[in-house]
Structures are given as C-alpha cells and as structure tokens.
N, C-alpha and C positions, 0 to 999 in steps of 0.2 A: 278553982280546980281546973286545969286545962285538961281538955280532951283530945285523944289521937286524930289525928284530922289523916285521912285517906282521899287519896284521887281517885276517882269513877274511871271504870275500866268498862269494857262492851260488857262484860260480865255481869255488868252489877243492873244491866237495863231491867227487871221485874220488879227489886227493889225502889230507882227509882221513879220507875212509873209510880205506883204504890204510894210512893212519898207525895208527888205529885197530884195525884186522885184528892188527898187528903188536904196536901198545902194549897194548892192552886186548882180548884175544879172548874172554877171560870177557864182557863188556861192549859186545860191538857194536850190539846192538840195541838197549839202553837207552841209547848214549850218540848213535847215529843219531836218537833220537825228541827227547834232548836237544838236541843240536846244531840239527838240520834240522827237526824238528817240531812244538818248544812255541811256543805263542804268547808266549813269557813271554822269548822270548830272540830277538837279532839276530845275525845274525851277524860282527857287529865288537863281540860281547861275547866273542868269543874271537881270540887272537892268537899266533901262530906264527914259528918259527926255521925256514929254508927252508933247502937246500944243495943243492947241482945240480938245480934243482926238483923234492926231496921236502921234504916238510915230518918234521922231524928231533924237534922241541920242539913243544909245545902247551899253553897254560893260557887256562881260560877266566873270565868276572868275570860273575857273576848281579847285577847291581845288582836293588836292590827296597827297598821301604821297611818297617820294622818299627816295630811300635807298640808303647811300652813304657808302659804306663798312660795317661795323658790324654795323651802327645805321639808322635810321628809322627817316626821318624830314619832318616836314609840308610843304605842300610847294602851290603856289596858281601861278595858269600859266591866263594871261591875253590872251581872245580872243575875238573875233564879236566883236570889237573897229570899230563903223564906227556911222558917222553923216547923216541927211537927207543934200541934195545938199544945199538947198535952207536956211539953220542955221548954217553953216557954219562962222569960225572963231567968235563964240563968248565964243568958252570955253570949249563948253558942256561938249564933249567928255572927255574934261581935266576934268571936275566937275566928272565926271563917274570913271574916272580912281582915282582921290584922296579918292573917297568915297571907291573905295575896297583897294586902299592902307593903308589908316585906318583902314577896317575893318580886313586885315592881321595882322597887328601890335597887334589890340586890342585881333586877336586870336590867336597870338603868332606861326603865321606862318614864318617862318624863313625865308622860301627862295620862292622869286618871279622869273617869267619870263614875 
C-alpha cells in the first residue's frame, strides 16, 4: 500500500523536530543545523510519510553538483533516511527512497549516493 509522500515545508519544523527527538536522538542538533539551517538545503529537499499528523518516515535528497575532472555532474546524495520505531518494516522508508530515486532519473541527475 503506498503512501502520500509530502515535501517539508518551514511549517512543518515542530513536527519534524519531534520525529527527530524520536528517530535520531544521538543526532538532533546536527541534523536541526542540517535540515533548518544550511544554506545549502530547502526544505522540499526533504520528504515525509505523515499518519494522524505525525510524521512517521523521513528521507531527505542534497542535490549539488560534483566535478569529476574537466566536467561538472548532477549529482543527489541521500540523507535523514530514518522511520518512527513504532512503523517499522512496512516499506516506508523504501517508498521515500524510490520516490527521490525517480525524481533523479526524471532530472537527469547522473550520479547518486
């Protein structure tokens, strides 16, 4: 059964903090500076599985470009891949990850990590 997958909006910063707390407690502070604070990221480079309005699933896509000797390639690095405890093994995660692996394909980004 697929689920609606939504892009993270400033809006949704309580939610995933929250998520966060939960998924990654080792990790809150670095992945708040991540998410909410590099200039280097939007926030509809991350996208989420929601369920009674928590956010359940999370995976986010760094697009940037890398230089591999004289040429210049798209390139979309996969990170914050984590599930809430309690949704586990039914996919999600994987629904998250297919959905930006499409959406590299369809923008003709060459190279994943």
């Amino acid at each position: 059964m697929l689920s609606e997958i939504k892009h993270m909006t400033v809006n949704d910063y309580d939610r995933v903090m929250e998520f966060i707390k939960i998924v990654f407690p080792d990790a809150v502070s670095i992945l708040e500076r991540v998410i909410f604070g590099s200039p280097f990221r939007r926030p509809d480079n991350f996208a989420y599985i929601a369920e009674d309005g928590r956010i359940i699933s999370f995976v986010g896509l760094f697009p940037h470009r890398v230089r591999l000797g004289d040429s210049e390639v798209r390139a979309g690095e996969i990170e914050a891949v984590g599930t809430h405890p309690k949704f586990r093994g039914r996919g999600l995660a994987s629904q998250l990850m297919e959905y930006w692996i499409q959406y590299m394909k369809e923008e003709g980004i060459a190279l994943s990590w």
